[in-house]
C-alpha positions in Angstrom: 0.0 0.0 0.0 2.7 2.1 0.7 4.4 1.7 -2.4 1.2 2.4 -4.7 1.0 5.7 -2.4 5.0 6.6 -3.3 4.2 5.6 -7.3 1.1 8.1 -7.5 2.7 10.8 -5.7 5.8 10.2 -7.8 8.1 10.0 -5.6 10.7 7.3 -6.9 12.4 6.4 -3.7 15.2 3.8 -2.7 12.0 2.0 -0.8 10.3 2.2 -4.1 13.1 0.5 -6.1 13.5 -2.1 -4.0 9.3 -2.7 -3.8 9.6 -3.1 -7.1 12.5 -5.7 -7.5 10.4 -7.7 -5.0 7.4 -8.1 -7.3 9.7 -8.6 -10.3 11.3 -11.4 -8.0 8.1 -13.0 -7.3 6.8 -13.2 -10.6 9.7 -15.3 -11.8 9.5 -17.5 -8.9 5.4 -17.7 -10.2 6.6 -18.4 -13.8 5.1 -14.8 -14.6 7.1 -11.9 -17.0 5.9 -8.4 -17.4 5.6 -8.1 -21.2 6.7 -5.7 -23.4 8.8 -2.6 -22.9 7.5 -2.7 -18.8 9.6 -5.8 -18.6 13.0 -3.9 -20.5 12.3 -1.3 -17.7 11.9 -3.7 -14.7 14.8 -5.7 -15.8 16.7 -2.4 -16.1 15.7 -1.3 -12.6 15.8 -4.5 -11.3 19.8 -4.9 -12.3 20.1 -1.4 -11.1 18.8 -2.5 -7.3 21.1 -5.7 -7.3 24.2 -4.0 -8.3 23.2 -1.5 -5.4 22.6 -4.2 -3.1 25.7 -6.3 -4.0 27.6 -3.1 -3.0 26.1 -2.3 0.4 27.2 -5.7 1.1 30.2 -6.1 0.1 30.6 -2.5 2.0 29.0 -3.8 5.3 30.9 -6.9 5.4 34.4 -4.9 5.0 33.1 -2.4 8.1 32.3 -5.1 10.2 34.4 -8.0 9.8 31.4 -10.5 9.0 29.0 -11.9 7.3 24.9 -11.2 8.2 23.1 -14.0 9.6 20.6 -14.4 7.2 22.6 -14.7 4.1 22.8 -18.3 4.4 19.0 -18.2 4.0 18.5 -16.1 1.7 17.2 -17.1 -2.2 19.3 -16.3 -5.1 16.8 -14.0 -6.4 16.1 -11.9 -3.0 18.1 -8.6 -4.2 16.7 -6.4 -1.6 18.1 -4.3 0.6 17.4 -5.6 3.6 19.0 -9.2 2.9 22.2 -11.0 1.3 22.2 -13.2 -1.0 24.9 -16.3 -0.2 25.7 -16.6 -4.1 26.7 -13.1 -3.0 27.9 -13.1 0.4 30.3 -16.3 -1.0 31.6 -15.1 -4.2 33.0 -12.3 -2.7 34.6 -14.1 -0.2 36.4 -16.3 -2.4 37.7 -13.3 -4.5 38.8 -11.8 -1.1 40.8 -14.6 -0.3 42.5 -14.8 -3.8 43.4 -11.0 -3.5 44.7 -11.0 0.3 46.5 -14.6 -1.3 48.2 -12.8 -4.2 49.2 -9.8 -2.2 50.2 -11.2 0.4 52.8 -12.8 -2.2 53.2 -9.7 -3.8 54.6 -8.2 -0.6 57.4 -10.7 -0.7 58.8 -9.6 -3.8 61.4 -6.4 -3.8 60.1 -3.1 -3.9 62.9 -0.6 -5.2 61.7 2.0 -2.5 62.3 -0.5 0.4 65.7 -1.5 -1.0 68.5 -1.2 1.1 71.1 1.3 0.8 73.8 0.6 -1.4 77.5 1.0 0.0 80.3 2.8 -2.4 82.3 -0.4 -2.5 78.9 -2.8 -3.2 78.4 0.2 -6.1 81.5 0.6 -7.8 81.3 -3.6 -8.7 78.3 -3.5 -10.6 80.1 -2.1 -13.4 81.7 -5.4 -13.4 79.1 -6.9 -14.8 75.4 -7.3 -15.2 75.5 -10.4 -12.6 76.9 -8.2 -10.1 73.9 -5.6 -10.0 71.4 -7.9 -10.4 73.2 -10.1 -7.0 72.6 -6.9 -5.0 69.7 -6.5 -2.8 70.8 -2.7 -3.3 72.1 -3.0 -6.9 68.5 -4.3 -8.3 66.6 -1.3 -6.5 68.3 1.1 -7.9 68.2 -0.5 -11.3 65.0 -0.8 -11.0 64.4 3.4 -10.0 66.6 3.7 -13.6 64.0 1.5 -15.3 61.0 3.0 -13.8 62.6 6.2 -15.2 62.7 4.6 -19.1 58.8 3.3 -18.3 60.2 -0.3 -18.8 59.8 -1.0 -14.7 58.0 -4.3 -15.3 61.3 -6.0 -16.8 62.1 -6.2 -13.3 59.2 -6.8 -12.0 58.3 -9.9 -14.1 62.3 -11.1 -13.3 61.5 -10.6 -9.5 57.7 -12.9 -9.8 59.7 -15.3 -11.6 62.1 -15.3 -8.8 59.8 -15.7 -5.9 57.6 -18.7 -8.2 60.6 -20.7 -8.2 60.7 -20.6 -4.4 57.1 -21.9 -3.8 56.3 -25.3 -3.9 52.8 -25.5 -2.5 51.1 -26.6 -5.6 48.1 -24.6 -5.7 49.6 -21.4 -4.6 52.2 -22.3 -7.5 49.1 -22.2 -10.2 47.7 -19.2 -8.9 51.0 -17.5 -9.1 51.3 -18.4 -12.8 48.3 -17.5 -13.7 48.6 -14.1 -11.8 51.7 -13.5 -13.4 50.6 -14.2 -17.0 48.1 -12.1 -16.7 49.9 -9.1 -15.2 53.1 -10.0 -17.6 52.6 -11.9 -20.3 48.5 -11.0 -21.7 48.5 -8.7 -24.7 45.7 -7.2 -22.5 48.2 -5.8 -19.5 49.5 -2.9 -19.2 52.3 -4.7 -17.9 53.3 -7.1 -20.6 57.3 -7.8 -21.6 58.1 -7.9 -24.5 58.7 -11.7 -25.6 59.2 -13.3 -29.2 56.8 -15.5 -30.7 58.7 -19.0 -29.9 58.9 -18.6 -25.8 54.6 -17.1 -26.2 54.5 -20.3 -27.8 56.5 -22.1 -24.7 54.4 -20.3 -22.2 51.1 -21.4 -23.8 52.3 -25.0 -23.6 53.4 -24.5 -19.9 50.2 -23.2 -19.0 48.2 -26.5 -19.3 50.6 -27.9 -16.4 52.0 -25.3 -14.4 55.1 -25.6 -12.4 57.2 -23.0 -10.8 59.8 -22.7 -13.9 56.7 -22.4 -16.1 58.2 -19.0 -17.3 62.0 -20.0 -17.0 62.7 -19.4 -21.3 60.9 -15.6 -20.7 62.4 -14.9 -17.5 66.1 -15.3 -19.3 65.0 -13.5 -22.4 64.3 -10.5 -20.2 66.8 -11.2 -18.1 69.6 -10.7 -21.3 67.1 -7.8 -22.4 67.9 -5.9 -19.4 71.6 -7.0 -19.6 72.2 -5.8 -23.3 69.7 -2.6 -23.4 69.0 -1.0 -20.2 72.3 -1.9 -18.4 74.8 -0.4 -20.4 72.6 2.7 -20.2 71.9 2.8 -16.5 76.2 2.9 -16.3 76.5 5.3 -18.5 73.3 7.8 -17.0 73.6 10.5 -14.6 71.4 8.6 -12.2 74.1 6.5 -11.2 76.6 8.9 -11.2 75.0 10.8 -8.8 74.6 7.9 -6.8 78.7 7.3 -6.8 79.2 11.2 -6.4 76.2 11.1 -3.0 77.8 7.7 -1.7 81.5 9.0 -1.5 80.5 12.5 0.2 78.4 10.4 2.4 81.0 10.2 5.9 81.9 6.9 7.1 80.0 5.2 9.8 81.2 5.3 13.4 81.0 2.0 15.3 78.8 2.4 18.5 
């Protein structure tokens, strides 16, 4: 009654939304469909109130840590605001465990801001060679601020995922690794993607259908020698590291407690 009061006076609440996706619910549970261009609508505002719903769920679950009583009750076409849904309620669940997962893995690969400090002795080596830098803790950091600085950061950070896959040997944390990492590295579709000839795309692809933690072993090494013939020679040659010699020699030596 109160609805039909809030449709004549035209006042197109919240309340009156979700009155409305009610109905709509019930008819398809009775078999019934509005017909014509009032069912285009009702689907419209229906779609409109479960996206709304889904959202103030999600939301309430993040403020308060849990999940409502009655979404285990609820039916899968109940998209009203004053219920959850458990298709809902689980779903995200599961998509919050695979992102705390993958970050949590995330966290355990080098981030060229936490780096430590290199030492003038530890930075006068890397000119040695390529294997030198990339042996520092210190040395791959700042490499890594040179790379960010050429927009070709994810070089690194592909050779750092690989590096941390190899270490894991649960097996399903392996697979969701790899397919993490392809997606963030290898798909055409990521911002992030190396570049990587045809034959070791063609590797991957077969890798894929069994991964392992040296899935990505043939495009880890051809980035590995990318960085090693292109950006290394640069970073030597740059001001960048320079500067870094020229700060770390001014720098005055450390006292011993």
């Amino acid at each position: 009654m109160q609805c039909a009061v809030l449709f004549c006076q035209g006042v197109w609440s919240p309340v009156l939304w979700v009155c409305l996706s009610c109905i709509f619910s019930m008819m398809l549970c009775l078999g019934l469909q509005p017909m014509g261009s009032e069912r285009v609508e009702m689907r419209k505002r229906q779609m409109q109130v479960h996206q709304e719903a889904a959202a103030s769920v999600l939301q309430t679950q993040h403020g308060m840590g849990n999940t409502p009583t009655n979404a285990s009750n609820a039916c899968c076409f109940c998209w009203c605001c004053c219920c959850s849904c458990s298709c809902l309620t689980v779903r995200a669940e599961d998509e919050r465990i695979k992102k705390n997962t993958y970050e949590r893995r995330a966290e355990e690969i080098e981030n060229c801001d936490d780096s430590p400090k290199p030492i003038l002795e530890d930075a006068m080596t890397w000119t040695m060679s390529f294997e030198r830098l990339m042996k520092s803790s210190a040395g791959r950091g700042c490499f890594r601020q040179f790379l960010r600085t050429e927009f070709s950061e994810e070089n690194m950070m592909f050779w750092l995922a690989c590096e941390e896959l190899k270490k894991e040997t649960n097996k399903t944390v392996v697979e969701e690794k790899v397919r993490q990492i392809y997606k963030d590295f290898i798909s055409i579709l990521s911002p992030k993607e190396v570049s990587l000839d045809s034959r070791v795309r063609d590797v991957i692809n077969k890798n894929m259908l069994e991964p392992t933690s040296r899935t990505f072993e043939d495009a880890q090494q051809q980035i590995y020698t990318l960085m090693q013939r292109d950006s290394y020679p640069r970073y030597m040659n740059s001001t960048a590291y320079a500067e870094l010699l020229q700060d770390l020699a001014e720098q005055p030596p450390a006292t011993e407690p």
